[in-house]
N, C-alpha and C positions, 0 to 999 in steps of 0.2 A: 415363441421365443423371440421372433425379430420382434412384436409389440412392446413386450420386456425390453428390450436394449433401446427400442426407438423412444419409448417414455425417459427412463431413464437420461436418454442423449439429452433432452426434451427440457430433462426439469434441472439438470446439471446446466445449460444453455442459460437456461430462465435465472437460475440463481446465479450465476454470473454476471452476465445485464444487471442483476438490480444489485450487487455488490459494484459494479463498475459506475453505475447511474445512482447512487444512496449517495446522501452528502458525506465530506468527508472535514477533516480539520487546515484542509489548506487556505491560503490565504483568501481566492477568489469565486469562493463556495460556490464551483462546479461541477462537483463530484468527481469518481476517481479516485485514484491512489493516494493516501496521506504522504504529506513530502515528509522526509526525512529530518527528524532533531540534533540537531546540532551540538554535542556539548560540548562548551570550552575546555582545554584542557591549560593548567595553569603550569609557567615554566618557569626557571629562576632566571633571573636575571644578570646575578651579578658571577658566573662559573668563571673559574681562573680557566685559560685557554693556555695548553701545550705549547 
């Protein structure tokens, strides 16, 4: 049974590193977490003010 949980610890471990070390979409292709998209949200401009 601990062989079971220590593989498992083992390959969960493993696939993490290579999710953290795998290229990702940020700007300075060194792996890691994708930064965050931005979208613009568009406002009026012209609101009569109270």
């Amino acid at each position: 049974m601990l062989e079971l949980v220590a593989s498992i610890a083992l390959f969960a471990l493993l696939l993490l590193a290579f999710w953290l070390i795998a290229d990702s979409d940020d700007d300075n292709n060194g792996g890691g977490l994708p930064e965050p998209a931005f979208i613009p949200i568009p406002i009026r401009g012209n609101q009569k003010q109270p």
